[in-house]
C-alpha positions as CSV (number, residue, x, y, z in Angstrom):
1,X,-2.0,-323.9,111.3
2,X,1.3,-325.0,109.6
3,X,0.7,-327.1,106.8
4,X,3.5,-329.4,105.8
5,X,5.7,-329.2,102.3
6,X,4.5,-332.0,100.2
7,X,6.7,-334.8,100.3
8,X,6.7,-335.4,96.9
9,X,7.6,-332.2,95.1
10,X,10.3,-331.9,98.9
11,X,12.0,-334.7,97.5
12,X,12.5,-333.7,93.8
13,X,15.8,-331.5,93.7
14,X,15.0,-328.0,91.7
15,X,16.1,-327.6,88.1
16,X,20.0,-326.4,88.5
17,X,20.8,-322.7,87.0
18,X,22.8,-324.2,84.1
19,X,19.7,-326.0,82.6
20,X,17.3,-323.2,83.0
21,X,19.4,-320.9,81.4
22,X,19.9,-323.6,78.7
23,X,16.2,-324.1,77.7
24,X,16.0,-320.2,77.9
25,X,18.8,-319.6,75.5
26,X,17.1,-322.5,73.5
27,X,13.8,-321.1,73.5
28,X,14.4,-317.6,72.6
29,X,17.3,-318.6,69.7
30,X,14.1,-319.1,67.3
31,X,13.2,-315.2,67.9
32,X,16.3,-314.2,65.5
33,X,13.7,-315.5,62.4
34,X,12.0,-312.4,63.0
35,X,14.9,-310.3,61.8
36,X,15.7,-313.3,59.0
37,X,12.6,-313.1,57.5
38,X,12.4,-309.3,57.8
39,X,15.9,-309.3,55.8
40,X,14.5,-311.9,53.3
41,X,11.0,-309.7,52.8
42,X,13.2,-306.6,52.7
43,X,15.4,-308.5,49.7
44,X,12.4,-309.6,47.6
45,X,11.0,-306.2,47.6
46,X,14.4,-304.3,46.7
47,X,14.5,-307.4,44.2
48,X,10.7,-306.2,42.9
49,X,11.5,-302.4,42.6
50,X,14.8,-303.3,40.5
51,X,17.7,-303.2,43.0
52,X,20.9,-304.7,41.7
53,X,22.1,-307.8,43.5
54,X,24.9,-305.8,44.7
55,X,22.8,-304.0,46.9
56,X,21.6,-307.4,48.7
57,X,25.2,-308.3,49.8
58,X,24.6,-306.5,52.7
59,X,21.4,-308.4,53.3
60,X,22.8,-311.5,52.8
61,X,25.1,-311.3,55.4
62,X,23.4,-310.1,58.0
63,X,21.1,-313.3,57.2
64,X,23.8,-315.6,57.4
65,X,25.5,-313.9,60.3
66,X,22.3,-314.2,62.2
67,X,21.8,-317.8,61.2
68,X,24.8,-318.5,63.0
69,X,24.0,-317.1,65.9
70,X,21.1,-319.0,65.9
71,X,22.8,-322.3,65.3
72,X,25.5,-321.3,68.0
73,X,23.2,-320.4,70.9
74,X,21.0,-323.8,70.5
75,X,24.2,-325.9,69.9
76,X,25.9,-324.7,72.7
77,X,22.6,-324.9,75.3
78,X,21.5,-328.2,73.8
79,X,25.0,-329.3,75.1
80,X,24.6,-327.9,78.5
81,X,21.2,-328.5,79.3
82,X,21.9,-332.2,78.0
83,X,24.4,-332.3,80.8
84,X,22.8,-330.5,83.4
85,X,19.4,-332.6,82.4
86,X,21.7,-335.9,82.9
87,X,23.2,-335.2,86.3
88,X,19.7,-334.2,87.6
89,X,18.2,-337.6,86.6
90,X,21.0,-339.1,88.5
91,X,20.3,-337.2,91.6
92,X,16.9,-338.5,90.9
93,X,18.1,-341.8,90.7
94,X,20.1,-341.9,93.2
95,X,18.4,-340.3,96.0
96,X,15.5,-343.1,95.2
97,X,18.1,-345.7,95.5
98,X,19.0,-344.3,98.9
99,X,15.3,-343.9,100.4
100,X,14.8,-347.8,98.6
101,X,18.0,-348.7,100.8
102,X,16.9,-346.8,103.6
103,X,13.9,-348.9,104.2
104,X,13.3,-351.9,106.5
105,X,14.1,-355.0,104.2
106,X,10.5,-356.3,105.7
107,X,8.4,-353.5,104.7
108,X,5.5,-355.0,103.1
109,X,5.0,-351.8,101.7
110,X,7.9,-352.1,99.4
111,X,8.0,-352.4,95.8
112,X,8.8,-356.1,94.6
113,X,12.9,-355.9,93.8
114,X,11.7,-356.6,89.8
115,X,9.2,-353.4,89.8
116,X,11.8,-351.5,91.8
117,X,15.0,-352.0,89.3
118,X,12.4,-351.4,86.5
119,X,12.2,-347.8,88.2
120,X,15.5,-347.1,88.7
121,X,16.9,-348.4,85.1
122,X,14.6,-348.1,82.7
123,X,11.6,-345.8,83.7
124,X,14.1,-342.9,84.8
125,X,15.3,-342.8,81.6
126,X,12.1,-341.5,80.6
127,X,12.8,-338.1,82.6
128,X,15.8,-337.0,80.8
129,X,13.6,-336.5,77.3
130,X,11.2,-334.2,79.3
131,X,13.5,-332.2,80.5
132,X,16.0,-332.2,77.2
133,X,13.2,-331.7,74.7
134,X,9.5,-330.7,76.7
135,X,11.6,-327.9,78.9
136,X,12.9,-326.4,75.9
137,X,9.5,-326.5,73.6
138,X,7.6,-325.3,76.4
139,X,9.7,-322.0,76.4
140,X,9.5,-321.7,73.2
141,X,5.8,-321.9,73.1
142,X,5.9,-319.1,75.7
143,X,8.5,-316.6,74.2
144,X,8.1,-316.6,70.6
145,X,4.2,-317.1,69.9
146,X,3.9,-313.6,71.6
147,X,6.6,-311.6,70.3
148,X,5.3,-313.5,66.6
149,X,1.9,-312.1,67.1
150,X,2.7,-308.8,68.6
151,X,5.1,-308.2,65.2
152,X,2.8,-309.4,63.0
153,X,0.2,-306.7,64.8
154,X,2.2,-304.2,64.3
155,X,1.9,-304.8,60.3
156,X,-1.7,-306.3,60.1
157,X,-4.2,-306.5,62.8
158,X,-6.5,-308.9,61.1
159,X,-3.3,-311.1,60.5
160,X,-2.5,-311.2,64.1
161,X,-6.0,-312.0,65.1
162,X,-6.7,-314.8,62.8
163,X,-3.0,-316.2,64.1
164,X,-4.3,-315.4,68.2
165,X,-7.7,-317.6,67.3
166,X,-5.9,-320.8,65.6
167,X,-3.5,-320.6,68.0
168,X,-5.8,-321.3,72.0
169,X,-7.4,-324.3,70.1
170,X,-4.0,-326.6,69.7
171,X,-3.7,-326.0,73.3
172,X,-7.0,-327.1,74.3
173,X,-6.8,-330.0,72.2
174,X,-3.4,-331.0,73.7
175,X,-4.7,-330.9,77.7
176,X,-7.8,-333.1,76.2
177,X,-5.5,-335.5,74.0
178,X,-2.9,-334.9,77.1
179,X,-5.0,-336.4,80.3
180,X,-5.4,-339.4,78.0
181,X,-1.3,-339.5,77.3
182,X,-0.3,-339.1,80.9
183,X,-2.8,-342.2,82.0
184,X,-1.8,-344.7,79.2
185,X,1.9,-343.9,80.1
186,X,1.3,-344.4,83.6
187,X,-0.5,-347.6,83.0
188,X,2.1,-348.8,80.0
189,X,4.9,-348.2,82.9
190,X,2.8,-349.9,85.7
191,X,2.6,-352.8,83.1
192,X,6.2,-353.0,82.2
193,X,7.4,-353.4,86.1
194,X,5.2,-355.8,86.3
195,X,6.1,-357.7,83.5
196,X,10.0,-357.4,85.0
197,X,9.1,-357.9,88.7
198,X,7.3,-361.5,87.5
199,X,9.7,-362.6,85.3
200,X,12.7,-361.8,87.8
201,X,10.4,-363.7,90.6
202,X,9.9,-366.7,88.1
203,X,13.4,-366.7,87.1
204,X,14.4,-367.0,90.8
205,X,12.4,-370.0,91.1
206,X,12.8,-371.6,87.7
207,X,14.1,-374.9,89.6
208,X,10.8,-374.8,91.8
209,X,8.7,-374.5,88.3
210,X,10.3,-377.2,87.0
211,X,9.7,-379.5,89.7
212,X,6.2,-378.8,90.1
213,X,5.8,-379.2,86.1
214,X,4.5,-374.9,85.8
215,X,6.8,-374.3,83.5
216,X,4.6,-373.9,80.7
217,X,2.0,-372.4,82.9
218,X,4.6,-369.7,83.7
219,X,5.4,-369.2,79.7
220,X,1.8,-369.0,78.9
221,X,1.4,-366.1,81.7
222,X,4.7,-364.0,80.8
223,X,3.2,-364.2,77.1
224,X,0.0,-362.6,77.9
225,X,1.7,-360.1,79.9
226,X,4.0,-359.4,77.5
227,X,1.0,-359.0,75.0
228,X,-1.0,-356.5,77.2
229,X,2.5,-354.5,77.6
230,X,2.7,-354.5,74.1
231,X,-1.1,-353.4,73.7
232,X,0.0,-350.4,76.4
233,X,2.8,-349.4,74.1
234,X,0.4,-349.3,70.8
235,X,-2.1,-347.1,72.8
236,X,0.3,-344.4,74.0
237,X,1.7,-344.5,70.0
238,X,-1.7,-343.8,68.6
239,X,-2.4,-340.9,71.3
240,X,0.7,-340.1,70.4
241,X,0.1,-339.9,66.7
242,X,-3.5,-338.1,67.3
243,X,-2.1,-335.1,69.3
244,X,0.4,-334.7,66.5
245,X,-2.1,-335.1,63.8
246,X,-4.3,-332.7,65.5
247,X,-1.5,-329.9,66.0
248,X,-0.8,-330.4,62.2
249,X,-4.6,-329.6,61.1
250,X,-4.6,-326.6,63.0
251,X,-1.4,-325.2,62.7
252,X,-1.7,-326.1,58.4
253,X,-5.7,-323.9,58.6
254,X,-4.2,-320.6,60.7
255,X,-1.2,-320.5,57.9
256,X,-3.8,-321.1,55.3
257,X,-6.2,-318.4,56.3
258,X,-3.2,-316.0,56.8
259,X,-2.0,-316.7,53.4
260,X,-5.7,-316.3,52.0
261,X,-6.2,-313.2,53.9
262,X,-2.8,-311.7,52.7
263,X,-3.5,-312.6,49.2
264,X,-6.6,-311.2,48.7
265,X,-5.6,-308.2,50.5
266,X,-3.1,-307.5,47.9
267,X,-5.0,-308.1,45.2
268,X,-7.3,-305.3,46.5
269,X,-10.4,-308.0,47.5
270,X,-9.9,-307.4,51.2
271,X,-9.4,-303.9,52.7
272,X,-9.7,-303.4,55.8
273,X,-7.2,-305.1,58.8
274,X,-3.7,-303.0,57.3
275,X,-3.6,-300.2,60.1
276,X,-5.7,-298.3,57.1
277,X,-3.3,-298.6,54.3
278,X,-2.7,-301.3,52.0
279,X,-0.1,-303.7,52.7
280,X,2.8,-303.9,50.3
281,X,4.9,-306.9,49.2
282,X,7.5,-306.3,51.5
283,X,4.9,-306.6,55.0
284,X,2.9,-309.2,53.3
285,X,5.7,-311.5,52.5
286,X,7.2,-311.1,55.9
287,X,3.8,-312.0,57.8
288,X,3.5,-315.1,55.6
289,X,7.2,-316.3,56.8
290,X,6.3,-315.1,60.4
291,X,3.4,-316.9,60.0
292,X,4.6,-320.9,59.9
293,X,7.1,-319.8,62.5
294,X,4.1,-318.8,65.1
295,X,2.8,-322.4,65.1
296,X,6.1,-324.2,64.8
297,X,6.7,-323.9,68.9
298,X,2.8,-325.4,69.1
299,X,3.9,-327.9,66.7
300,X,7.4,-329.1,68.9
301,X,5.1,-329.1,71.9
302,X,2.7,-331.3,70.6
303,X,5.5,-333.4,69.6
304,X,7.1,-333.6,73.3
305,X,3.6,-333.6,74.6
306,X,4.0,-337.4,75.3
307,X,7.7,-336.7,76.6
308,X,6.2,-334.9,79.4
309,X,3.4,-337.8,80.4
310,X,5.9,-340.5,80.5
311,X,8.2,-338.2,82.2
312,X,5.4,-337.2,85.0
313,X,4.8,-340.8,85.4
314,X,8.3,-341.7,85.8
315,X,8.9,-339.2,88.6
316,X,5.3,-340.7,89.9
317,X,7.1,-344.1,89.7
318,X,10.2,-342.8,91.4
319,X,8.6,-340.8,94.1
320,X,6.8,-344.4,95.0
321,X,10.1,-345.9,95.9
322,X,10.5,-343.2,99.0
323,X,8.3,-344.1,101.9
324,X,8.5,-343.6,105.3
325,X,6.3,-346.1,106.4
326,X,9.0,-348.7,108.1
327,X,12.5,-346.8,107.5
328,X,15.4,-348.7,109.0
329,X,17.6,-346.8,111.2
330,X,21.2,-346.4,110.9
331,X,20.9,-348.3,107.2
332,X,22.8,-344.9,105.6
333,X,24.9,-344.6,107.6
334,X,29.0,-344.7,107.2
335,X,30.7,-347.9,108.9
336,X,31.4,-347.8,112.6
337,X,34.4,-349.6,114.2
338,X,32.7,-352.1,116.5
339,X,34.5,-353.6,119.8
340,X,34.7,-357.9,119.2
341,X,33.0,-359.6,121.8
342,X,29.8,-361.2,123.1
343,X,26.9,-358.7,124.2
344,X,23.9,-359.1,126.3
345,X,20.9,-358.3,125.0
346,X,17.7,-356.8,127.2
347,X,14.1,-356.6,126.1
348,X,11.8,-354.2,128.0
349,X,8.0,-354.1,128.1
350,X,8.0,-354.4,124.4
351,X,4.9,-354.1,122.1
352,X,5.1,-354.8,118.5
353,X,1.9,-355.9,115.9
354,X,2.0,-355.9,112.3
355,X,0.1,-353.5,110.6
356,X,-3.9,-354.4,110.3
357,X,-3.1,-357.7,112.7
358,X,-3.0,-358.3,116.5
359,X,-0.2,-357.6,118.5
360,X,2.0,-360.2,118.4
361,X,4.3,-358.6,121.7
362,X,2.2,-356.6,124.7
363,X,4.8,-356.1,127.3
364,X,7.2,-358.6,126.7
365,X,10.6,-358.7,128.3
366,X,13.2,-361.1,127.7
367,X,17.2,-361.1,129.0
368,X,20.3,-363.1,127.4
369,X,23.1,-362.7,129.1
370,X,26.4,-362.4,127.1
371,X,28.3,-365.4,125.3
372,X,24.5,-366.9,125.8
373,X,23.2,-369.3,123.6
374,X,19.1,-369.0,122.9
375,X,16.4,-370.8,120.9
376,X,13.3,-369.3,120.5
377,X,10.5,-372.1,119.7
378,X,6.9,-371.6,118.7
379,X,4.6,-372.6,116.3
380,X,4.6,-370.6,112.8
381,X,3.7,-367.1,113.2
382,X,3.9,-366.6,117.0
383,X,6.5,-364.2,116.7
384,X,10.0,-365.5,116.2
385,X,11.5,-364.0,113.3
386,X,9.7,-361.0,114.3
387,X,11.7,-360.9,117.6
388,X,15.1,-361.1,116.0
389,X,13.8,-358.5,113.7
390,X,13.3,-356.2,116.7
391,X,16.5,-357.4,117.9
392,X,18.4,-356.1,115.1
393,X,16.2,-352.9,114.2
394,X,15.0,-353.9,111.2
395,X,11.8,-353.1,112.0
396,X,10.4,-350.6,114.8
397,X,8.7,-351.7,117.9
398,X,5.4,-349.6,118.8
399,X,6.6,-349.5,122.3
400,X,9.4,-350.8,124.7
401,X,13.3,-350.8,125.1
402,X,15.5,-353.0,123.2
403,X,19.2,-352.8,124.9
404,X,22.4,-354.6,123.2
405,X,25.3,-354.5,125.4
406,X,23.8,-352.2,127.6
407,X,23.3,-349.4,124.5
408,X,19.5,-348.6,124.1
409,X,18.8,-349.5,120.3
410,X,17.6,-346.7,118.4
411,X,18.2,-344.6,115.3
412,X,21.8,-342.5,116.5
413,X,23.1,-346.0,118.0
414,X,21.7,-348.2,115.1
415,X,24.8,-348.4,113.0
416,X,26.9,-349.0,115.7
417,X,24.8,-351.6,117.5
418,X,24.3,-353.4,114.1
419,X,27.7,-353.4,113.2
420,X,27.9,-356.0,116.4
421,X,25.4,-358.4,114.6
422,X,25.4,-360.9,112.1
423,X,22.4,-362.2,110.4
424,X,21.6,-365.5,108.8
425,X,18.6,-365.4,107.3
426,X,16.5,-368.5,106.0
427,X,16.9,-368.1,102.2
428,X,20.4,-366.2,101.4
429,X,20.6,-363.8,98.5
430,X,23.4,-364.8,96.5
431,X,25.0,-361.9,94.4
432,X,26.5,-363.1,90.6
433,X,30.2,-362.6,91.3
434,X,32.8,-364.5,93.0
435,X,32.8,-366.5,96.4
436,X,34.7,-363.8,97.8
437,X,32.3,-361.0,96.7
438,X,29.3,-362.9,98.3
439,X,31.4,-363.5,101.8
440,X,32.5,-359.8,101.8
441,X,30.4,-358.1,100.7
442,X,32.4,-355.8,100.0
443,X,32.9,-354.7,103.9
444,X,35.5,-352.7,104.8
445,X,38.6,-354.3,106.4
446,X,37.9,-357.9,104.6
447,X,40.7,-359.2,103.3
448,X,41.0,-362.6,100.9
449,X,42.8,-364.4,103.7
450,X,40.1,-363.2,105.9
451,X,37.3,-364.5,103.4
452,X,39.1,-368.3,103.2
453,X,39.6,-368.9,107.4
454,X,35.9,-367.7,107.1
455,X,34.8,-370.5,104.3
456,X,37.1,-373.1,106.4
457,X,34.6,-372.4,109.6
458,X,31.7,-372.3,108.0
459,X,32.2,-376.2,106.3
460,X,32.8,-374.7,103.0
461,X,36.7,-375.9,102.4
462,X,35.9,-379.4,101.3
463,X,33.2,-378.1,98.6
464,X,35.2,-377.7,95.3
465,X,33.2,-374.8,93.6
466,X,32.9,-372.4,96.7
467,X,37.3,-371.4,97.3
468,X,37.2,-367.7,97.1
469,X,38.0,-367.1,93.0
470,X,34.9,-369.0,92.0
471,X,32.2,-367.7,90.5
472,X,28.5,-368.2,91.2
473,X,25.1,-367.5,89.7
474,X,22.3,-365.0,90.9
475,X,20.5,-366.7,93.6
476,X,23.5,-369.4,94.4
477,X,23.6,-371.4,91.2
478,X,25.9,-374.4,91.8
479,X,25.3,-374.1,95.5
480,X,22.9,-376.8,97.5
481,X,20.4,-375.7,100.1
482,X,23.1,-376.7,103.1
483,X,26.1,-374.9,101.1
484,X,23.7,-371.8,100.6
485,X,23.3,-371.8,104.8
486,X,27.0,-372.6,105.0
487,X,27.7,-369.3,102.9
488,X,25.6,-367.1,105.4
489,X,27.6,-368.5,107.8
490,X,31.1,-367.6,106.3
491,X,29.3,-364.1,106.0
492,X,29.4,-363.8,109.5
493,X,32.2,-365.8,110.3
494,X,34.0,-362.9,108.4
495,X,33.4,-360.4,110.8
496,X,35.1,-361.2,114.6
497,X,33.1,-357.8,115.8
498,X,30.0,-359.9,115.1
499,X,29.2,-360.5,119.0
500,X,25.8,-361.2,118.3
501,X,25.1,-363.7,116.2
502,X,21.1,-364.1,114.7
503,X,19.7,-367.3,113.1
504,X,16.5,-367.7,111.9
505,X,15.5,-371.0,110.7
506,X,18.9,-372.3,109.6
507,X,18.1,-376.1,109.0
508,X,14.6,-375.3,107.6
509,X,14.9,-377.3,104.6
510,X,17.4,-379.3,105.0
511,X,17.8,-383.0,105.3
512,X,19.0,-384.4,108.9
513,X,22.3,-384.9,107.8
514,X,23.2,-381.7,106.0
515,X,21.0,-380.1,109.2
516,X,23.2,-381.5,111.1
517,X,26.8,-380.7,109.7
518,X,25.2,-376.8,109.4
519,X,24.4,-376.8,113.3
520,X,27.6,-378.2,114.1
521,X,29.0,-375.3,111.6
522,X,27.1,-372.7,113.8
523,X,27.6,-374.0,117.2
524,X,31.7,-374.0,116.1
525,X,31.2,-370.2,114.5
526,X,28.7,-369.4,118.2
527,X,32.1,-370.0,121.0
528,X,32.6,-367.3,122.9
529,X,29.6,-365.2,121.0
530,X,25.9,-364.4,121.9
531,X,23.6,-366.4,120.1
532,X,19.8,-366.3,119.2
533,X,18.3,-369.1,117.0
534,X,14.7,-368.9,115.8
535,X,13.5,-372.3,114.8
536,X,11.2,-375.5,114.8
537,X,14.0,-378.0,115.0
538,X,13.8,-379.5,118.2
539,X,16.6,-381.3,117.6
540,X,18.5,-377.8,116.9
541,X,16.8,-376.1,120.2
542,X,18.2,-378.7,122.7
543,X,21.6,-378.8,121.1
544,X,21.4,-374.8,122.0
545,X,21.1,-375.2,125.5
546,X,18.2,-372.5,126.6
547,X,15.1,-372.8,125.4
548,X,12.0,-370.3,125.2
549,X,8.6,-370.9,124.2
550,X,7.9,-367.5,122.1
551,X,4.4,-367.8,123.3
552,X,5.7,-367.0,127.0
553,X,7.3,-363.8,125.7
554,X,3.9,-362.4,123.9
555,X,2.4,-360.5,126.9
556,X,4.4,-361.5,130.1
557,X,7.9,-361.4,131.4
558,X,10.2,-363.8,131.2
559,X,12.8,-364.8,134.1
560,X,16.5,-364.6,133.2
């Protein structure tokens, strides 16, 4: 049986040479005490038998000269495995930016957009610390406690083995404080996106709040979420604080007993544990200056501990934004040169149902000829904006054909087909930037002369704040509910490959007479173009010309 890779660990890109030599080099620089303190124990005993401090020089430099080296080697791979540790939380970043953008805009799976940039800006962040400062510790934990405690053996058996039993219980004490870390950091994040994904939703409809007098409704609930993310923050401090405090007792009792033990042995209290001799000054001072070294790795660990929980649940958090439970074909790919003109569109024996609900299409088949003009009627939920969606590829069908000028629609003919399409959605998102910006888009081949005709078809020339330099707020600030549909309109007006043009619901909303003006707008933009409308304006669906019942499409075929 083949068993598949996981998809989680498949999508996180391995550690890159650079940064593993770096946290090597950083985690074995701390093995040049060993010689230090040997020098230093060496020194104090020539000291104690009367050696002139002439005969230290020698000494001295080699300490020094190996203090350098020291410094060096974790200078120069704290610089590289900063940098190496940065570009991989990019990759990170941005490969969860690409699945998030490879998705079907109506996945209900997705991540509210609030949660989602909370991921991408802030909670990444909390990768680059484990793998700057946890990486690092961690081989230090596993290269100089042994080499420490094999040394020290080699002077004092009973010194090595009261250092070997303080040493498994930080450990266990760590995983137990630990388990609770990585939960409270995975909750305190959950919390924060939360917190962001509300306020950005609220934010967005601050006018509606106001009209409907929530305002202070809305204050009173971001203030209790703020407080319980503040609460969330104060618990992963005071685990925080308790495996540190517990790593302290420890490491403080196994230095202690070591320093006891070595004492009394010299004193002549304590015999046995020397290799059957007694230890002189020289081997006694140098295990006691061996000795904080052996739990100063523990110690840094401990200290990072909570550096790797938040980090863990930061790749959770990013791993969450891949999914391939609607992906949306073609959306990665590199813009296609598409022919202008109007395209027919075919609909074969199609079967679509949202997930958990009754199929909304069983068989359905449906034919516009090109330079046709379409509206689909039918009461809400029936299926209309799930057609266009179809239409388009923005979300798969369970069975059928969907053909656009005679090109079956699927994921190697996505791009291509798409790039024959304009949408204009109900609600347009509009960007902060310019008029020009938010007509563009930033497509290829756009041009500023191209944006303005654009703006002149779609209605928008006579509206002061909308010529091309002007700037707007996130979510159309300064725009009304008519000019926000005239702006989808320029968007598509902008492209003349845009054969296919797809409306859905674009005088929802609106008053007759600014419904009115926007129809007239589309109908203008529509000549010599395919279009499909989705909508309950009657008034709208007659001025279109052919009409279809969306209930006549669900499970039979339809004539052309």
């Amino acid at each position: 049986m083949r068993i598949s890779p996981n998809p989680v660990t498949a999508r996180r890109p391995p550690p890159a040479a650079g940064s593993l030599r770096a946290a090597l080099a950083i985690g074995a620089a701390p093995l040049l005490w060993i010689p230090q303190a040997a020098l230093l124990a060496w020194a104090v005993q020539g000291l104690a038998d009367g050696a002139g401090l002439a005969t230290l020089a020698s000494a001295a430099i080699a300490y020094l000269l190996l203090g350098l080296a020291r410094a060096s080697a974790e200078a120069w791979a704290a610089r590289r495995l900063y940098t190496a540790s940065r570009e991989r939380v990019t990759v990170l970043r941005a490969a969860a930016a690409r699945a998030l953008a490879g998705r079907s805009p109506l996945d209900r799976g997705r991540l509210p957009s609030g949660a989602a940039a909370s991921v991408l800006a802030e909670q990444a962040e909390a990768v680059l610390p484990w793998l700057v400062r946890y990486q690092p510790a961690r081989w230090r934990a596993m290269l100089v406690l042994p080499a420490i405690a094999l040394v020290v053996a080699t002077q004092s058996w009973a010194a090595a083995l009261i250092l070997a039993g303080a040493a498994p219980l930080i450990p266990l004490f760590m995983a137990v404080i630990g388990w609770r870390a990585r939960d409270a950091s995975a909750a305190q994040l959950q919390l924060a996106g939360g917190m962001n994904g509300f306020l950005l939703d609220r934010l967005r409809g601050l006018s509606t709040l106001r009209a409907l007098g929530a305002v202070d409704a809305t204050a009173t609930r971001l203030r209790a979420t703020a407080e319980a993310v503040r609460a969330g923050t104060m618990r992963v401090l005071r685990i925080a604080f308790l495996s540190s405090t517990a790593l302290e007792l420890f490491s403080a009792l196994g230095v202690a007993l070591v320093a006891v033990y070595i004492g009394f042995h010299l004193l002549g209290q304590i015999d046995p544990g020397s290799w059957g001799h007694r230890l002189t000054l020289e081997q006694g001072l140098f295990i006691l200056l061996l000795a904080p070294a052996f739990f100063e790795p523990l110690r840094e660990l401990a200290a990072v501990w909570h550096d790797k929980a938040a980090g863990e649940a930061a790749l959770a958090a990013l791993d969450a934004l891949h999914g391939d439970s609607m992906p949306l074909p073609g959306a990665l790919a590199a813009p296609v040169a598409a022919p202008a003109g109007a395209v027919a569109v075919d609909v074969d024996d199609l079967h679509f149902a949202h997930a958990g609900e009754a199929p909304l299409f069983a068989g359905a088949a449906l034919h516009i000829g090109a330079g046709e003009h379409v509206a689909l009627v039918g009461p809400s939920g029936s299926g209309k904006t799930a057609l266009l969606s179809l239409v388009a590829g923005l979300v798969p069908a369970a069975a059928g054909t969907v053909r656009i000028g005679g090109v079956a629609l699927d994921g190697d003919s996505a791009a291509g087909l798409r790039a024959r399409m304009a949408w204009i959605g109900q609600k347009p998102h509009v960007f902060a930037g310019t008029v020009r910006g938010n007509v563009s888009l930033e497509r290829p081949g756009v041009t500023t002369a191209g944006v303005s005709a654009a703006i002149d078809r779609a209605g928008l020339g006579h509206v002061q704040h909308a010529t091309p330099d002007d700037s707007l707020g996130e979510g159309g600030t300064g725009l009304s509910g008519g000019e926000l549909v005239r702006l989808a309109l320029a968007r598509a007006a902008v492209l003349p490959q845009a054969g296919l043009l797809l409306a859905d619901e674009p005088t929802a909303h609106l008053d007759r007479d600014t419904a009115a003006g926007v129809v007239d707008a589309l109908l203008r933009l529509a000549e010599g173009r395919t279009l499909v409308v989705a909508t309950h304006d009657l008034a709208l669906a007659r001025r279109i010309g052919r009409v279809i019942d969306i209930g006549a499409l669900r499970g039979m075929r339809e004539a052309a």
